[in-house]
matplotlib code that plots the C-alpha trace (Angstrom):
import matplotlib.pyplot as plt

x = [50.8, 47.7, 46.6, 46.7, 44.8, 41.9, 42.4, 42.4, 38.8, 37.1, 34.4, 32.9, 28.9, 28.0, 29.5, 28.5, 24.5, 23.5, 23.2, 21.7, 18.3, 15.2, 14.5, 11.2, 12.7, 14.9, 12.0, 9.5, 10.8, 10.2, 6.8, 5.8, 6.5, 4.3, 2.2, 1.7, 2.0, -1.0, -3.1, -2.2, -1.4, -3.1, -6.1, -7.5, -6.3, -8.7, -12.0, -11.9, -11.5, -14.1, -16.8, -15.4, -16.3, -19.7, -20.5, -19.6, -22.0, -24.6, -25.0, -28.3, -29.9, -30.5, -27.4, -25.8, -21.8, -18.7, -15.3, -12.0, -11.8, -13.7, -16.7, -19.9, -22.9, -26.0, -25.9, -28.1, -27.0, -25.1, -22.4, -20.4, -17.4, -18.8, -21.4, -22.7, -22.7, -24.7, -23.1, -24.8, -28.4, -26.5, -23.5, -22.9, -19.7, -18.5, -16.6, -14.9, -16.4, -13.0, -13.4, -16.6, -14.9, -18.2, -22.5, -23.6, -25.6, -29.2, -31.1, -34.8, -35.6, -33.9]
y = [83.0, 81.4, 82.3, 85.8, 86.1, 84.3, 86.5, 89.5, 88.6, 88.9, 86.8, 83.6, 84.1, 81.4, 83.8, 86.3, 84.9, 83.9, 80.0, 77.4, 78.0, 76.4, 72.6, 73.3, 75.6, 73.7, 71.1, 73.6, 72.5, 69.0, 70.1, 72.2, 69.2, 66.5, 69.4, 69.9, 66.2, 65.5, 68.2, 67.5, 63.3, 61.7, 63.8, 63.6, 59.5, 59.1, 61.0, 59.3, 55.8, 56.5, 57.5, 54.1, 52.4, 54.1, 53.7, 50.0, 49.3, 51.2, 48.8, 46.8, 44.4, 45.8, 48.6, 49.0, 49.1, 49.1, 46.9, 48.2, 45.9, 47.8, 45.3, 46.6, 44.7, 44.7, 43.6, 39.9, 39.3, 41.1, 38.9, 40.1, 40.2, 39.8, 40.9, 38.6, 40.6, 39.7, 40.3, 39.1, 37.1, 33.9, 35.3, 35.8, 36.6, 37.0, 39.9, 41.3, 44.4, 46.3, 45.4, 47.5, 51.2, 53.0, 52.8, 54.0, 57.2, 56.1, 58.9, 59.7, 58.2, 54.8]
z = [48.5, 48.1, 51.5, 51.2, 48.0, 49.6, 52.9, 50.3, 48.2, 51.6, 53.4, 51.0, 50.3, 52.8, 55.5, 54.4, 55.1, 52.0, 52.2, 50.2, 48.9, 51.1, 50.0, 48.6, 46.7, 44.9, 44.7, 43.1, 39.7, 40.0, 41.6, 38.8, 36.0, 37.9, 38.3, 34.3, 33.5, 35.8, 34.3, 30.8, 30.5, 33.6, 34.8, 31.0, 30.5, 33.7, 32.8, 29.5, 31.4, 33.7, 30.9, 29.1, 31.9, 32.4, 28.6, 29.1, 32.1, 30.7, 27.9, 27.1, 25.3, 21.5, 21.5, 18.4, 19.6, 17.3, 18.8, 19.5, 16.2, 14.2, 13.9, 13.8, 15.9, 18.1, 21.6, 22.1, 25.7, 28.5, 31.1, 33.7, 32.0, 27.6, 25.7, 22.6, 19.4, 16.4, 13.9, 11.0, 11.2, 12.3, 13.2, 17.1, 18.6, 22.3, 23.0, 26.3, 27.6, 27.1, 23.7, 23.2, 22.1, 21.8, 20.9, 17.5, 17.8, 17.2, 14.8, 14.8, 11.8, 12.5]

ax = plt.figure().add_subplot(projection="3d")
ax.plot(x, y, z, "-o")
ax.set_aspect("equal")
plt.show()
């Protein structure tokens, strides 16, 4: 009985030529979403790392930085991996250099 219903509906699609869609079809999705998460997550997250790190090895002697912290200092000596921070007249501190989140802007009358 069963047989001669299906022998009645005709040809499936796959005979009929249409098969499966391509593989990067069906991957064009997938594509598209790392496609928008690079450009709007990890492309951004990267420039701002990269003019962290350029801020951070452009530091001198005498810049005025503020910490991750939130403490205010000027810059009394640079090492390769800390900067000393006066604080206060006697007051030095060592921070790390990925502690450092930015230099105050310096204005012409300072």
């Amino acid at each position: 009985m069963f047989e001669s219903i299906a022998y009645a509906m005709g040809q499936t699609p796959q005979a009929q030529g249409q098969g499966s869609p391509s593989p990067l079809l069906s991957f064009m999705p997938l594509i598209l979403m790392f496609a928008i998460f690079y450009f709007l997550l990890i492309r951004p997250q990267q420039k701002k790392q990269k003019d962290h790190n350029a801020m951070v090895s452009q530091l001198k002697k005498n810049d005025e930085v503020i910490t991750t912290g939130g403490i205010h200092g000027t810059v009394v000596n640079v090492k390769p991996t800390t900067f000393v921070v006066r604080v206060d007249d006697n007051v030095k501190i060592e921070v790390s250099r990925t502690a450092v989140s930015g230099v105050k802007k310096q204005t012409a009358g300072d």
